[in-house]
N, C-alpha and C positions, 0 to 999 in steps of 0.2 A: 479225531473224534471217532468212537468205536461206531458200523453201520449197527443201524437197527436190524433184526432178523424181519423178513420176510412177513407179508401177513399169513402165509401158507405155517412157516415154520414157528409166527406166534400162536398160530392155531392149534398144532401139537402139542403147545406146551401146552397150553390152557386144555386140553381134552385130556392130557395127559395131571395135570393139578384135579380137573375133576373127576377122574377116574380114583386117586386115593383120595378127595374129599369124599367119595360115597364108600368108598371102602372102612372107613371110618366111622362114618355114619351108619352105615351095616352092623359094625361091631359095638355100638352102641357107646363108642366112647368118645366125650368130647376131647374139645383141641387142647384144651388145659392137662386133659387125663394122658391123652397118648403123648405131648410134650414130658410129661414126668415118667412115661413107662420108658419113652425112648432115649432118657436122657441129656436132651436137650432145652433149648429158652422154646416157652409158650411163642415169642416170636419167629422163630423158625419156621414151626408148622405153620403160622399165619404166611407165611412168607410163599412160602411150596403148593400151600392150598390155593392163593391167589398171583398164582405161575408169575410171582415177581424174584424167584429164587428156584433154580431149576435143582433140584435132588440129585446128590451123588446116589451110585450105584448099591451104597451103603446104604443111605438114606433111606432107600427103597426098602431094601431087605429088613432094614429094622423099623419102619412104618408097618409092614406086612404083617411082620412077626407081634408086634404088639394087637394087630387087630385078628390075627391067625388068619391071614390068608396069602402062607407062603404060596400056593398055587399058583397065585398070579405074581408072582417075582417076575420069572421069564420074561412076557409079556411087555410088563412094565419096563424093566430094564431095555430092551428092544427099543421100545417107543421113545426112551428118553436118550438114549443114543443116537437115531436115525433124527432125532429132532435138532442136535448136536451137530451130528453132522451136515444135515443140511444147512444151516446157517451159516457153516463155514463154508459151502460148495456155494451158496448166493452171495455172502462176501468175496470170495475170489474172482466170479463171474463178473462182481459191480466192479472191481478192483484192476483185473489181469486179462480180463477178455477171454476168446474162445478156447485160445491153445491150452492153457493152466488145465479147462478141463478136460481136454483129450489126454494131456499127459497123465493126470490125476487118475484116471481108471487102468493104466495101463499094465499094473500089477495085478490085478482084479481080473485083467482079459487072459492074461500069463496063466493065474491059478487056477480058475473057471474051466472044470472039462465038460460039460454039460451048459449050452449056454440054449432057452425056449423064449423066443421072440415073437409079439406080436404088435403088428406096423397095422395103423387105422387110417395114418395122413398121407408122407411120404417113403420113401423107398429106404431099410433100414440104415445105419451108416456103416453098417458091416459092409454092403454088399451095393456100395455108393461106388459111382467111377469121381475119380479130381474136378472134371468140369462139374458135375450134375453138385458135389457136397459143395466147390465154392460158391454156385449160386444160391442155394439152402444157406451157406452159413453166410453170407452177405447179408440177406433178406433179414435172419435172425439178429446179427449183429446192429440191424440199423433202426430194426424194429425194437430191439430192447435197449440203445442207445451205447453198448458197451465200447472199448478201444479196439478198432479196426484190425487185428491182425488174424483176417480169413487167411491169407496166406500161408502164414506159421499152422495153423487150426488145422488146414488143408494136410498139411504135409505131416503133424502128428496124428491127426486121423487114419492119414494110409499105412505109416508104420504102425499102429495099434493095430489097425486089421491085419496083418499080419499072421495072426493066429486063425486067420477061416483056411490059411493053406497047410497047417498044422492039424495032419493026423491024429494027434492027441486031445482035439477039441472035437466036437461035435456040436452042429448047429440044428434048429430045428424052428423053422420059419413058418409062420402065418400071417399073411399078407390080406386085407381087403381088397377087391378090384378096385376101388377106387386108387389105388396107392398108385396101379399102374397108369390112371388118367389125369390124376393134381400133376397142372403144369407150372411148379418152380423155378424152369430154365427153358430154354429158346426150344424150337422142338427139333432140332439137328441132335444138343446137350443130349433130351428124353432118347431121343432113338440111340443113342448110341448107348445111355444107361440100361435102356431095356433088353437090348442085344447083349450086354455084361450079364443081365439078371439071367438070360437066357444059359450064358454057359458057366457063370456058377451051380446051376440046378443040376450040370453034369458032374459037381465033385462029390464024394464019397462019402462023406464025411457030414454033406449038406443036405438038409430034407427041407423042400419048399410047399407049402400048401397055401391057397388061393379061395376065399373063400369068395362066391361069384355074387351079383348083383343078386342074381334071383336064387338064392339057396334060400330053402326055408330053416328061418334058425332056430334055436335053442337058448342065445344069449345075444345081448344086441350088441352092436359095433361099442369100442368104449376107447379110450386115449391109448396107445403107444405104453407099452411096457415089454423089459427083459427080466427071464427067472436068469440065476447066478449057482448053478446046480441046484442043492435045494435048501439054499440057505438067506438068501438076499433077492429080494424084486428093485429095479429101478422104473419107475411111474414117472413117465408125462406131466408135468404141469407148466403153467402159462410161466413163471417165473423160475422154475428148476426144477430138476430131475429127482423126485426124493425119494431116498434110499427107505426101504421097510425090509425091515428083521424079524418081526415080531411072526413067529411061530404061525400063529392063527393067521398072521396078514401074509404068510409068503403060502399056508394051503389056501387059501381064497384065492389066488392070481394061478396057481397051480391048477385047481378048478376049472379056473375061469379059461385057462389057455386049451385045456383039455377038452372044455365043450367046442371051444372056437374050430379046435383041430376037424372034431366031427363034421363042421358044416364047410372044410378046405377040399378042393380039388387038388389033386396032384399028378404027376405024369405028363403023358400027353396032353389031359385035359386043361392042367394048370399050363401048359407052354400055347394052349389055342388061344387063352385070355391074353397072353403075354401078346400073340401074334396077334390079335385081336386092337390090343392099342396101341401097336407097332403104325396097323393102317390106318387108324383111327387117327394119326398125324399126319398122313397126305394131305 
C-alpha cells in the first residue's frame, strides 16, 4: 500500500492547488473555460484545483498561459517539485531509516560550492564528531519510531562531511548560543564535540559566527535551515527536511540568514562563548 504524503507535504500541495485556483479566478475564467483553453476534461482542472491530482510541469505552463500569467511559472514549478520531493524523502525515511538519507544528499554536498548554514537547536551535522551525531540520531530515530540503523547513519554522515575538508567548498555558519548548551549526549560526548567546534573554526575555508544570548536582534531565532549556493534551502521540520526551490523562497532564507549573520560574533569572541560552555559542564 502506497504511504500517504506527510501532513507537511499535503499542505503544499493544497497551497500550491490554491495558488492556481486564484490565478484563475484573477483571469476571470471559469473551470469549464480554462478546461477547454487548455485542452483538456473539465475534470482535470477539478482535480488539480482540489490537490487530489498533483500538475505536471506541463500542466503548469499551460494553466498560466491560458490565464496569462506566465510570470509565475517559475515559482509554481518550484513548489510542485519540492512538494514531490518531499514525499519521497518522508517515504524513504518511514521506509529505510536514517542512512537512505544521509546517503540521498551526498551528490548535493559533492556539487554545492557555497554551502550558508544556520543551526537554532543542535550543533550542525557538518561539523558533528561520531559520538555526539549517534546520540542525536538515536534520540531522533526512536522518537520518530523509524528502523534502528544509527550505526550505518553514523558512518554515512562522516563520509558526506567529507567535503568541509575540501578547499573547493566553502562553508558559512551561524550558530545560536544555545546550540553550544542543548545537552543531547553525556557531557564528556559535549566536551569533546565542542573542542572539534573549536578547531574547525581554524580551517580556511570555514566561517563560524555565534549569535550570543544577549545580542540585540534584527530577526528572531527560527528552525535550522541550509542555503545550497543559491539555488535550493533545506528547512527543518518536525517530520522532514523540506527541500524549497522556488526563487522567491530561496531570497527569503538568503535574507533571513544575512540578517542572522549581523547579530553573530566571530573570532575570538565567538571561541569565548564556545569556552564559555566548555565550563559551563563542570
Amino acid at each position: 500500500m502506497p504511504a500517504h504524503p506527510s501532513p507537511s507535504v499535503q499542505a503544499a500541495r493544497e497551497a500550491l492547488a490554491v495558488q492556481l485556483s486564484e490565478i484563475r479566478k484573477d483571469a476571470g475564467i471559469s473551470g469549464r473555460e480554462l478546461a477547454a483553453m487548455c485542452g483538456w476534461s473539465e475534470s482535470k482542472s477539478s482535480r488539480i484545483e482540489n490537490a487530489k491530482t498533483p500538475p505536471s510541469d506541463t500542466d503548469i505552463r499551460t494553466w498560466c498561459r491560458a490565464c496569462e500569467a506566465d510570470d509565475q511559472v517559475p515559482d509554481l514549478i518550484a513548489a510542485n517539485r519540492q512538494s514531490a520531493e518531499a514525499h519521497v524523502q518522508w517515504r524513504r525515511l518511514q521506509r529505510s531509516g536514517l542512512r537512505r538519507l544521509q546517503e540521498s544528499t551526498g551528490d548535493l554536498y559533492r556539487q554545492t560550492r557555497m554551502f550558508r548554514v544556520y543551526v537554532s537547536d543542535v550543533i550542525p551535522g557538518f561539523l558533528q564528531t561520531p559520538r555526539y551525531a549517534t546520540a542525536l540520531l538515536s534520540s531522533i530515530a526512536d522518537f520518530r519510531g523509524t528502523p534502528n540503523d544509527v550505526g550505518d547513519a553514523v558512518a554515512a554522515r562522516m563520509k558526506r562531511n567529507a567535503v568541509l575538508n575540501n578547499g573547493a567548498h566553502r562553508f558559512s555558519f551561524v550558530l545560536e548560543e544555545s546550540v553550544l548548551r542543548h545537552r543531547v549526549c553525556s557531557a564528556e560526548t559535549m566536551a569533546a564535540q565542542l573542542g572539534h567546534l573549536l578547531g574547525v573554526m581554524d580551517l580556511p575555508n570555514v566561517a563560524v559566527g555565534i549569535v550570543p544570548f544577549a545580542a540585540q536582534r534584527t530577526v528572531w531565532p527560527m528552525p535550522t535551515f541550509t542555503i545550497f549556493d543559491a539555488g535550493r534551502v533545506h528547512a527543518d521540520t518536525l517530520d522532514a527536511a523540506s527541500t524549497l526551490t522556488q526563487p522567491s523562497q530561496v531570497n527569503l532564507y538568503a535574507r533571513a540568514f544575512e540578517r542572522l549573520s549581523q547579530g553573530a560574533v566571530r573570532g575570538s569572541a565567538a571561541r569565548s562563548l564556545v569556552g564559555g560552555a566548555l565550563a559551563y559542564l563542570d
